[in-house]
Steps between C-alpha positions, in 0.01 A plus 500: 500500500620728793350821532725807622370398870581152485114396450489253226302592186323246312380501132180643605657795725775563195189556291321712766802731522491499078141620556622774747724638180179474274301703734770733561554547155142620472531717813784666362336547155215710652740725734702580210196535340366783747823674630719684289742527857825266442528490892148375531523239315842371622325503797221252418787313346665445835149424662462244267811307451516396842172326470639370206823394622452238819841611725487839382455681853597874378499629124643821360586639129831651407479769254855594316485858352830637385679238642371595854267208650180621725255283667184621334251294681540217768218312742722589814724721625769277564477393132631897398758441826643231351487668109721753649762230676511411135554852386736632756753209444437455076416142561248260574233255349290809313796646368621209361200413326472816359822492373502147346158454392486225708278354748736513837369189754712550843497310810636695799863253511531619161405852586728537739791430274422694231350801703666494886417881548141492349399197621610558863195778457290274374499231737415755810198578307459113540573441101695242390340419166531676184335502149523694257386571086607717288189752362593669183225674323648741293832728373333699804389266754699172672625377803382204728226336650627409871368266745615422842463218692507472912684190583810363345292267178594669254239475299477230204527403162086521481502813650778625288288398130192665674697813586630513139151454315337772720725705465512470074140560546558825650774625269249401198194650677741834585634554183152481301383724756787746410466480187138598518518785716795629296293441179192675691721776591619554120137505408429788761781715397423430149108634581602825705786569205183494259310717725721763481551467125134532467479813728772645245359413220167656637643866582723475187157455326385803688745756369498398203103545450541814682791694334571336201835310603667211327499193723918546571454900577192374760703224659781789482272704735460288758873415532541876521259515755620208714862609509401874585300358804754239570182208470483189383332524105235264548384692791553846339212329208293370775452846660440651154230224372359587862527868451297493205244262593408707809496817262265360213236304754187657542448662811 
């Protein structure tokens, strides 16, 4: 086997390079793990696929919201340049990866066919070798993994397989990582909504011990009370649980 530099990779290197998506896999776990900041972690993700990946020279990650792709994170800045030849023109290897679902292997002969304009860009950056994976996570979250190679190789089959199972890693990691923060963040909303039913509750409690009101007619006094001061009712029973409690501690 041919790596993407023309080195030839023997069974023992093919494993090595298996290891590399083991330990990246790890790597990854505990980032995501520790930072709640999508960009962050994309960026680790570029750091690490191009150890995984042996002719991957620059690495970037194409992020599709509302049908408008961004370069969210990238090892180089002529990776983002050449994200935005893609852009500007509506083609190239991300793009079409994206698009399909499909992992898009591209020497620069072939490039040049298929992308003249983008790949003209490229190749003064001294690019001439493209891969690319599609990264869907979520309804919320896709667009490509994108590697770029200097030197007309074109990357190979290996490389391709590698690309693919690194980057299913990183879908799976990203979406369980989504999922928990979104489940975390239900759980926080769902504490601070019973806070402020519990402050209600407290200062309905309140007026009713101190003038005799039904539980509606209290509640109905602090609704009167936050739409005459134009506040917010759970704040209106905060300030009146904290009213009394100042008045009735000992001094």
């Amino acid at each position: 086997m041919k790596g993407g530099t023309g080195v030839v990779l023997s069974v023992e290197d093919f494993s090595d390079h298996l290891d590399e998506v083991t330990s990246a896999m790890g790597e990854l776990t505990e980032v995501v793990g520790t930072e709640d900041d999508l960009g962050v972690v994309l960026g680790a993700v570029c750091d690490q696929v191009t150890r995984v990946i042996p002719g991957a020279d620059l690495a970037s990650v194409t992020v599709i919201r509302d049908g408008v792709p961004t370069t969210d994170a990238f090892t180089d800045p002529r990776a983002e340049r050449i994200d935005r030849g893609q852009y500007a023109t509506g083609a190239g290897p991300c793009l079409r990866a994206a698009e399909t679902g499909a992992v898009v292997r591209v020497s620069v002969g072939t490039a040049v066919e298929l992308w003249p304009e983008f790949t003209a860009s490229a190749l003064d950056l001294g690019v001439g070798s493209y891969l690319a994976a599609p990264l869907r996570v979520d309804e919320t979250l896709s667009g490509a993994m994108n590697l770029f190679g200097f030197g007309p190789h074109g990357f190979n089959e290996v490389e391709e397989k590698l690309l693919d199972l690194y980057t299913m890693v990183v879908a799976a990691t990203l979406k369980s990582a989504r999922r928990y923060l979104r489940a975390r963040a239900s759980v926080d909303q769902l504490r601070q909504a019973l806070g402020r039913r519990a402050v209600i509750e407290q200062a309905k409690g309140i007026l009713m011990a101190a003038r005799g009101l039904t539980a509606d007619e209290a509640f109905g006094e602090l609704v009167k009370r936050s739409q005459r001061d134009n506040v917010k009712l759970n704040d209106v029973a905060a300030e009146f649980v904290a009213d009394v409690t100042r008045a009735v501690r000992p001094k």
